[in-house]
C-alpha positions as CSV (number, residue, x, y, z in Angstrom):
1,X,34.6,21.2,-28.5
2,X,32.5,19.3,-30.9
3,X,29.6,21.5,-32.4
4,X,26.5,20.0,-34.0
5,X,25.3,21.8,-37.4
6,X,21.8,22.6,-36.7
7,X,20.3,23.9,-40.2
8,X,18.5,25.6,-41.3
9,X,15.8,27.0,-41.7
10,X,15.3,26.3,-45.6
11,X,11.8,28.1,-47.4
12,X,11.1,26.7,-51.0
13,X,7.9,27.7,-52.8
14,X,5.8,28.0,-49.5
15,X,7.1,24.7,-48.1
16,X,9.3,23.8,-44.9
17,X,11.5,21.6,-45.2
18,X,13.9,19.5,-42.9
19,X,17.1,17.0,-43.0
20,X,19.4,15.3,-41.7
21,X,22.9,14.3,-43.2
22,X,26.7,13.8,-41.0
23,X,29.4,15.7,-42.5
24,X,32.6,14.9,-41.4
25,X,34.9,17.8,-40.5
26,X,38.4,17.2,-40.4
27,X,39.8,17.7,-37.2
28,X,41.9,15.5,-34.6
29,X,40.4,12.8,-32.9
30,X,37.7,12.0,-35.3
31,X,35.6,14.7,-34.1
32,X,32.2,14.6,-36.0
33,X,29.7,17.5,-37.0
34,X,26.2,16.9,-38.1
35,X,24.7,19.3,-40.4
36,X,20.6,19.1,-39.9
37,X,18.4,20.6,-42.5
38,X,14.7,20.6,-42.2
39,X,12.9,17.9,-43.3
40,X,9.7,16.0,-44.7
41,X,7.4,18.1,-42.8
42,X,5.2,20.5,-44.9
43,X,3.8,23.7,-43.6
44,X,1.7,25.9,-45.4
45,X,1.7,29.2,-45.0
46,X,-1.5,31.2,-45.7
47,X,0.5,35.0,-45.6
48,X,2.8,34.0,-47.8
49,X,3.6,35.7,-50.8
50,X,5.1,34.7,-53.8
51,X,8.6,35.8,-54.2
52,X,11.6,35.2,-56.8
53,X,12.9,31.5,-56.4
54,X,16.3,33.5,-55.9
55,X,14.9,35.0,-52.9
56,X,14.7,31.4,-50.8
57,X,16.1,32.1,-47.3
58,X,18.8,29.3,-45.8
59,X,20.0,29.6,-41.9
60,X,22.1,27.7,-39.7
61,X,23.0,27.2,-36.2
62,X,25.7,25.9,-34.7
63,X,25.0,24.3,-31.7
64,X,27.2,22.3,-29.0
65,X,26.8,18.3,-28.8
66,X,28.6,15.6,-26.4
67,X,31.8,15.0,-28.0
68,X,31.6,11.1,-28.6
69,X,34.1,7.9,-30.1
70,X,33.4,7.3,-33.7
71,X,35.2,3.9,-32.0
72,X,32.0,3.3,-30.5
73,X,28.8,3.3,-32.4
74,X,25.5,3.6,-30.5
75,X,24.5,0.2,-32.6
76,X,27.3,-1.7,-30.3
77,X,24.8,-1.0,-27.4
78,X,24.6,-4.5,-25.4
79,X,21.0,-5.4,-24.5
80,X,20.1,-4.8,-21.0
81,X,17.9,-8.3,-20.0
82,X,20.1,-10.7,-21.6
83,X,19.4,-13.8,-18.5
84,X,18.2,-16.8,-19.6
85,X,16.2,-17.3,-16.7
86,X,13.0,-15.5,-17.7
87,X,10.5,-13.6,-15.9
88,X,7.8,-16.3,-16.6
89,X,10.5,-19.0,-16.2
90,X,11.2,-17.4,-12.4
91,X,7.8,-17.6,-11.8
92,X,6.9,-21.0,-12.6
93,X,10.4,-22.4,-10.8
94,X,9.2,-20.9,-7.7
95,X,5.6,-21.9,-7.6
96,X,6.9,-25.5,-8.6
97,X,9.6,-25.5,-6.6
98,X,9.9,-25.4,-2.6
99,X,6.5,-24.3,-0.6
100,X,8.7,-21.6,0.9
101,X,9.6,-20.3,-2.3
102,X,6.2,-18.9,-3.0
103,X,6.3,-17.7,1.1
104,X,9.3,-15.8,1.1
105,X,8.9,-14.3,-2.7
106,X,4.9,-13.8,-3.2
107,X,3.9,-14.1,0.8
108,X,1.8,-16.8,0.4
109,X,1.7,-20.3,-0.3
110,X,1.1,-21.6,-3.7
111,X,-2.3,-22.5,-4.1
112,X,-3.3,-19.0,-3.0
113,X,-1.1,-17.6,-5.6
114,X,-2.9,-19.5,-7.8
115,X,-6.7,-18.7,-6.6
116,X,-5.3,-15.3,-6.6
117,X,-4.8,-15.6,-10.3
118,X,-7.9,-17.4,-11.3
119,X,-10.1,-15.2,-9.2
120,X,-8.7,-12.0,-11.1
121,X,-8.9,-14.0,-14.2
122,X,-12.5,-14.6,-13.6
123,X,-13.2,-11.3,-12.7
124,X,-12.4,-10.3,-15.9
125,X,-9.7,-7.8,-13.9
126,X,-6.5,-8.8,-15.3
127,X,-5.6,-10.8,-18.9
128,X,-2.5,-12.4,-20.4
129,X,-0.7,-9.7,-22.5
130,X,1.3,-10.9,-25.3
131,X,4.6,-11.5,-23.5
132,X,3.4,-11.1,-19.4
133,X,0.5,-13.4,-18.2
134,X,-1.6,-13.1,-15.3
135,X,0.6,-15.5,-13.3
136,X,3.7,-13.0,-13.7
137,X,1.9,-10.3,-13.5
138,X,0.3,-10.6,-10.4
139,X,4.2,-12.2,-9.1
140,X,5.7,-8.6,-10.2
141,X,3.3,-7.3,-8.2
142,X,3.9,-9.2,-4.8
143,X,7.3,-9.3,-5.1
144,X,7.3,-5.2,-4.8
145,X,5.1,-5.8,-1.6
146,X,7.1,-8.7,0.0
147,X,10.6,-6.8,-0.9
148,X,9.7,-3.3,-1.2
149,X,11.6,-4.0,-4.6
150,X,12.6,-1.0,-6.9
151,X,11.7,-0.9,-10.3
152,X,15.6,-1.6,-11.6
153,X,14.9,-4.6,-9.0
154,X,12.1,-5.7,-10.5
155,X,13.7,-5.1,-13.5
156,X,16.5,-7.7,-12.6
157,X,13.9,-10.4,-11.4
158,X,11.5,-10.6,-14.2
159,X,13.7,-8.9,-17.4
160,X,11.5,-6.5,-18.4
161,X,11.9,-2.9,-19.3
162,X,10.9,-0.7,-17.0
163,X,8.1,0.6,-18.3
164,X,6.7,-2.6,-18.6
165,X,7.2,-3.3,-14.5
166,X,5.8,0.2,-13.9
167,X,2.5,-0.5,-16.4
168,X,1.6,-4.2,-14.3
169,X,2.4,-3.2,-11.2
170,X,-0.2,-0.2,-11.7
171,X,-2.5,-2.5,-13.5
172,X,-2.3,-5.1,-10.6
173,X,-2.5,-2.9,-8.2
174,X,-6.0,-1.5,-9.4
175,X,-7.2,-5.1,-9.8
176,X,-7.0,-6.1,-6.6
177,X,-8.2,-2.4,-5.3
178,X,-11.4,-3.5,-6.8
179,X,-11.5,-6.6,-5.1
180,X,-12.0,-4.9,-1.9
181,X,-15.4,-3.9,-1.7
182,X,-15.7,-8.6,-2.3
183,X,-13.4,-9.6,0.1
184,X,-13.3,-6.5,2.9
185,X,-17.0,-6.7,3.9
186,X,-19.4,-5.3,7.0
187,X,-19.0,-7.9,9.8
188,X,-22.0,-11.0,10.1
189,X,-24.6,-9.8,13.0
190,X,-24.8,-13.7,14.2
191,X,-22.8,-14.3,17.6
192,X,-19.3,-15.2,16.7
193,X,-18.4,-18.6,18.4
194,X,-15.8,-17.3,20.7
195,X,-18.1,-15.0,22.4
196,X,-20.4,-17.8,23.6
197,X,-17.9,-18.8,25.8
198,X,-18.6,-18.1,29.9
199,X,-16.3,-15.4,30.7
200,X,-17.7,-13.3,27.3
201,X,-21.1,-14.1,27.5
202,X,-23.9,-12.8,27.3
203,X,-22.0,-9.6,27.9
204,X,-20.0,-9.2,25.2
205,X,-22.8,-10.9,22.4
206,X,-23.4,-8.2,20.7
207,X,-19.7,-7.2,19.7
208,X,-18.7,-7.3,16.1
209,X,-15.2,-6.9,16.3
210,X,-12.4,-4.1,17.1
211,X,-11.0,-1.1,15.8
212,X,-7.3,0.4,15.8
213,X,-5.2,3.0,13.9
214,X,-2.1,1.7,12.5
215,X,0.5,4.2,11.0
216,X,1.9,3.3,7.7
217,X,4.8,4.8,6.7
218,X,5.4,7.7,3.9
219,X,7.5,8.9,1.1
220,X,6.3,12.3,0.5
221,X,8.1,15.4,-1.4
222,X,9.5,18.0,1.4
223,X,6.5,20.6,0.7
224,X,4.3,17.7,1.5
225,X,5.6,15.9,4.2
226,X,4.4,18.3,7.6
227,X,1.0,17.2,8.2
228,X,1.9,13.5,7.7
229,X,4.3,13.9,10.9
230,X,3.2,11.8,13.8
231,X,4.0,12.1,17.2
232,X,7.1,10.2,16.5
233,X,8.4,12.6,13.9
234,X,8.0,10.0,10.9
235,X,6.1,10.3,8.2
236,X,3.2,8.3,7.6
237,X,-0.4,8.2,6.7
238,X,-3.1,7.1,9.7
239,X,-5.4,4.4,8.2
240,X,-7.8,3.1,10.5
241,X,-8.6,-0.7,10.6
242,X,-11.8,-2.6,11.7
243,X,-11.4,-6.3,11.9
244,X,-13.6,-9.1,13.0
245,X,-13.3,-12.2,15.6
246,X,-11.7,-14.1,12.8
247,X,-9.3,-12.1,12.0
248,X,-10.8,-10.5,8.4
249,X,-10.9,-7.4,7.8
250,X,-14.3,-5.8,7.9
251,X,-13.1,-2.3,7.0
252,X,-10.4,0.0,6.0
253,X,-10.1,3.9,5.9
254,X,-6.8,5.2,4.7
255,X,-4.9,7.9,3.6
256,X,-5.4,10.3,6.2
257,X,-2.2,12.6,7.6
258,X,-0.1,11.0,10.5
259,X,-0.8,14.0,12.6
260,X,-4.3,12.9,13.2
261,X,-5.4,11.1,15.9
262,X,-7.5,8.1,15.7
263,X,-10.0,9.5,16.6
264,X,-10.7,12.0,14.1
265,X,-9.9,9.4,11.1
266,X,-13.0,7.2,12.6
267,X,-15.2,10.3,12.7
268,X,-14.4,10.6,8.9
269,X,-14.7,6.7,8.0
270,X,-18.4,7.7,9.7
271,X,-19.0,10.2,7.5
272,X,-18.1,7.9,4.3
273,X,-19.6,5.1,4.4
274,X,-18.5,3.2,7.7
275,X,-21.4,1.9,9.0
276,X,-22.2,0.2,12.8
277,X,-25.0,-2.4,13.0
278,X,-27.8,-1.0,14.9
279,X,-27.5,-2.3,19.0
280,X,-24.2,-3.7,18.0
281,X,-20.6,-2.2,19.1
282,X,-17.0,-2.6,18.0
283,X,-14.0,-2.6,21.1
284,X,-11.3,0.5,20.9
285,X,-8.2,1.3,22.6
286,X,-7.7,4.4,25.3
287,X,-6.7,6.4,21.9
288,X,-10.7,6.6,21.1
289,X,-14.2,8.2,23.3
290,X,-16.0,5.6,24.8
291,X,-19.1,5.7,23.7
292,X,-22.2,3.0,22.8
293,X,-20.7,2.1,19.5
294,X,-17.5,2.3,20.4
295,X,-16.4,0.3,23.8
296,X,-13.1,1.6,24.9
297,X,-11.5,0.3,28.7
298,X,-11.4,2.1,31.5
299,X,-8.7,4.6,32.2
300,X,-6.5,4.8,35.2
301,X,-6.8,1.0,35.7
302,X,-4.7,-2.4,34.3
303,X,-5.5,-2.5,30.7
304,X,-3.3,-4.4,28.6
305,X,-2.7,-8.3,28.9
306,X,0.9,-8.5,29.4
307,X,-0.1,-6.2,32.6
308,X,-2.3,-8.4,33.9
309,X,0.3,-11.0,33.4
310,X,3.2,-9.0,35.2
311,X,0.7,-8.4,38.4
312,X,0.1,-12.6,38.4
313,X,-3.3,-11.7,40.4
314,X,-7.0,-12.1,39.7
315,X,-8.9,-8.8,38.8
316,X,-9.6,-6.9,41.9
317,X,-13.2,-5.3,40.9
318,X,-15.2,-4.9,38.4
319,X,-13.3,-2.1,36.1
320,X,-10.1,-4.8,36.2
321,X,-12.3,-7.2,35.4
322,X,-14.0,-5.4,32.5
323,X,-10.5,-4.3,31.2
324,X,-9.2,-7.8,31.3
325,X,-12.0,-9.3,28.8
326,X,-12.1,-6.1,26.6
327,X,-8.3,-7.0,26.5
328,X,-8.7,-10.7,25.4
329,X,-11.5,-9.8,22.3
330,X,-9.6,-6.3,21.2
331,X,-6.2,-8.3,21.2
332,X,-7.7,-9.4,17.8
333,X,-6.9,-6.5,15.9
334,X,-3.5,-5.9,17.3
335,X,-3.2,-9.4,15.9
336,X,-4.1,-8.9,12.5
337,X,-2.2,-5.6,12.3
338,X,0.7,-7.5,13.5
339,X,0.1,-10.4,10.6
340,X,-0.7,-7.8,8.1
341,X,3.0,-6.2,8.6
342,X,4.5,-9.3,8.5
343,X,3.0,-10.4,6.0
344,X,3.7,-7.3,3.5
345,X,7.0,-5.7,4.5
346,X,6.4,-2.6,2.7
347,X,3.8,-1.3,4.7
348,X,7.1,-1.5,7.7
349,X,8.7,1.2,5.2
350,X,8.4,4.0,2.9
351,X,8.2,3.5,-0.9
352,X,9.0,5.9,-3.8
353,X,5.3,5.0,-5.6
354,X,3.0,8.2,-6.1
355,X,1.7,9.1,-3.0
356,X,-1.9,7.9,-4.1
357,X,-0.7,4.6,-4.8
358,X,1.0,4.2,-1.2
359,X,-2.5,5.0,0.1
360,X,-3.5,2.3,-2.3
361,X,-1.0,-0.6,-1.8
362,X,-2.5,0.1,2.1
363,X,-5.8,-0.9,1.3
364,X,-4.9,-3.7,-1.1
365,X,-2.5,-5.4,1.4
366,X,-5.8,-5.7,3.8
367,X,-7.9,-7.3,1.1
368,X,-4.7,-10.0,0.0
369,X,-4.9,-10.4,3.6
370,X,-8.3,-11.4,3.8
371,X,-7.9,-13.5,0.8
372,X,-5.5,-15.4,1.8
373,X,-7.9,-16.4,5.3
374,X,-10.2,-16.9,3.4
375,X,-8.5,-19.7,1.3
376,X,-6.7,-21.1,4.7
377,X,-3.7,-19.3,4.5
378,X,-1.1,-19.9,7.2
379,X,-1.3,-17.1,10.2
380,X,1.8,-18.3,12.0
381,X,4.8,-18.1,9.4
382,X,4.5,-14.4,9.0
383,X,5.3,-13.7,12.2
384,X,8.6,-16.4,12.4
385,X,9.9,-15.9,8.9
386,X,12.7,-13.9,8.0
387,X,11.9,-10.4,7.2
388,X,12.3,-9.4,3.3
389,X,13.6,-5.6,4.0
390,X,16.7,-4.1,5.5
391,X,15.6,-3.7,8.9
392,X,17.3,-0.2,8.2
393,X,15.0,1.0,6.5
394,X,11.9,0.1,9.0
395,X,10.7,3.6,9.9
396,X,9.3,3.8,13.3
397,X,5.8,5.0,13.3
398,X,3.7,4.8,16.5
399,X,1.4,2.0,17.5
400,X,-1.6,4.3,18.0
401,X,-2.9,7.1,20.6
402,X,-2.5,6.4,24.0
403,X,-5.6,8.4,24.9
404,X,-8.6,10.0,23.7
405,X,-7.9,14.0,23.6
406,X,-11.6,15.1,23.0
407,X,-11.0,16.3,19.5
408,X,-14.8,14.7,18.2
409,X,-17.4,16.9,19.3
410,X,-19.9,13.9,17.5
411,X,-18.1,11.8,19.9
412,X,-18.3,13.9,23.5
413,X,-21.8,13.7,22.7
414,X,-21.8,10.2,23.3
415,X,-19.5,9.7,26.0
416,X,-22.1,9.6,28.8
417,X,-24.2,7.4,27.6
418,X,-21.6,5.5,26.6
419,X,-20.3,5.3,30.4
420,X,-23.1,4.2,31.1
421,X,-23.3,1.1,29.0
422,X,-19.9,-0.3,30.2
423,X,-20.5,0.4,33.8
424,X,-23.6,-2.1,33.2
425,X,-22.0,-4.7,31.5
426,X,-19.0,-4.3,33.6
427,X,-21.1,-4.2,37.1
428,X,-22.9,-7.4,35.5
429,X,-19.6,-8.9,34.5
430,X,-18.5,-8.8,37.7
431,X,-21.5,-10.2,39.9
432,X,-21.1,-13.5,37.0
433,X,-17.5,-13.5,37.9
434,X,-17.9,-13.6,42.0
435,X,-21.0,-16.1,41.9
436,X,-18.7,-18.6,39.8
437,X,-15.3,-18.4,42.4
438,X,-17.7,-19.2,45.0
């Protein structure tokens, strides 16, 4: 056993003092000790008294150490990002390389990327540091989201240390978080296009969009982890989703336990800052209360497209009917849930970040998302690409409540009025629907 000579405790004249010298003790294989006496820092003691320079006090410890290869000095240490290929080289041969490149690796195509950058540049959000710019920052970052890439990964792709991945992936990250309340905004009140056509209108004119719950998942600590169980026995975090007729998101509210129901995360988007248009209404699933705000099918009857498809017959009465065209509008937020996912792979699967900063990513993949539509981005490739994860590690979380447990009181309140409202439009729906097959 090799021992490391801690000194001393050495007192001169009111002063501490502290160094550090090797001494070599002679003993097979080279075996070193290290004699430490205290050094340039200076103490004063205010109690102290004068004594006798004879009387200064010397101690030492003898403590264990890692017996080590005098062979092998720690200055022969190899350099851990030695590849040519650097980070900001990476990045520029991907966005001037193949258009799939910048797809597979950043999840979008290049000149997003780069209105990505300019826009956070212009913001005044992110700025070229000394050895990272914008361009690789903001790559670091979408790499972790297209790959769920770990730090040593990231580590690897861009040769950086990782504290330096850990710093702009946090930076990043709280760019783009203040890009939300920009590019995630309250739906337009004007008609969208698609709802002038026959078989939506007038009924359905004063729609704004849908809702859902999507489950993301979770990597939580043990003592942590029960109230983000879901029904499927996962863990993950409800966030509830409102998207328009064009696919944007118009809001997100996130971060709430997997073991509530959807239901209960809109009541609290409600009660922070979600906001209906007055006379307006958004579509829900069976999951939600049907009420005037909220538009949700009728239960007990053919609901969901691929149903309708399956029976290959026209709607029999008026609920069937109503269900049918609730289906076609709310199919657009199962849509851009869908995209979303494929789009940014880590939100299929847990990730070791903080477990505010998983709530985070959440909401930051929905306003990339409505970035990229916003600058044309392709809707179709996400869906047909290859995914970037091990499909091992996709965590099944479920696709939302299959019906509406009267947990909302707020809501119950609503309900029969709410009944009311559809039964209107449906029963008018309907009378539209047999006057045109005659």
């Amino acid at each position: 056993m090799i021992f490391f000579l801690f000194g001393m405790y050495v007192r001169i004249n009111n002063l501490f003092a502290c160094f550090c010298s090797p001494i070599y003790i002679g003993r097979p294989n080279h075996q070193i000790y290290y004699l430490l006496l205290i050094s340039p820092v200076i103490v004063m003691d205010p109690s102290y008294r004068r004594r006798s320079q004879n009387e200064d006090e010397f101690m030492l410890f003898v403590l264990p150490t890692i017996e080590g290869d005098s062979s092998q000095p720690s200055s022969s240490r190899k350099p851990m990002h030695t590849s040519k290929l650097s980070g900001a080289c990476r990045v520029n041969e991907i966005l001037t390389g193949h258009q799939s490149l910048s797809k597979r690796n950043f999840r979008m195509e290049v000149n997003v990327f780069r209105a990505l950058v300019d826009k956070l540049r212009e913001k005044q959000l992110l700025a070229d540091a000394r050895d990272v710019s914008v361009e690789e920052q903001v790559a670091i970052f979408l790499y972790a989201l297209a790959k769920n890439a770990s730090n040593e990964t990231l580590q690897d792709q861009f040769q950086h240390s990782g504290q330096t991945i850990s710093k702009y992936f946090g930076v990043v990250l709280d760019a783009v978080k203040q890009l939300t309340c920009v590019y995630i905004r309250p739906p337009f009140l004007h008609p969208h296009h698609i709802l002038r056509r026959p078989k939506f209108h007038p009924f359905f004119e004063n729609c704004v969009g849908s809702i859902d719950g999507t489950h993301v998942p979770m990597i939580l600590p043990l003592d942590q982890q029960e109230p983000y169980r879901n029904r499927k026995q996962t863990i993950s975090q409800n966030v509830m989703v409102a998207c328009d007729f064009d696919l944007k998101f118009v809001h997100v509210h996130a971060g709430w336990e997997g073991s509530a129901s959807d239901a209960r995360v809109l009541q609290d988007a409600l009660n922070h800052g979600f906001e209906v248009p007055p006379g307006k209404f958004f579509l829900v699933d069976a999951g939600y209360a049907n009420t005037t705000q909220f538009l949700a099918p009728y239960r007990g009857t053919r609901y969901h497209l691929k149903e309708q498809g399956r029976a290959n017959q026209k709607p029999q009465n008026y609920k069937e009917l109503f269900n049918l065209r609730h289906a076609q509008l709310r199919n657009h937020i199962e849509r851009a849930i869908g995209v979303l996912k494929m789009r940014f792979p880590i939100l299929k699967t847990g990730s070791h970040h903080p477990a505010h900063k998983q709530v985070d990513i959440s909401v930051a993949c929905c306003a990339l998302h409505n970035f990229i539509r916003l600058h044309n981005g392709d809707l179709v490739w996400p869906s047909n690409c290859r995914l970037e994860i091990d499909p091992d590690h996709i965590v099944d979380v479920p696709n939302g409540d299959e019906n509406y447990n009267g947990d909302v009181q707020e809501f119950n309140n609503s309900r029969e009025a709410g009944n009311r409202k559809r039964d209107d439009m449906a029963q008018r729906m309907w009378n539209h629907y047999v006057a045109r097959r005659k």
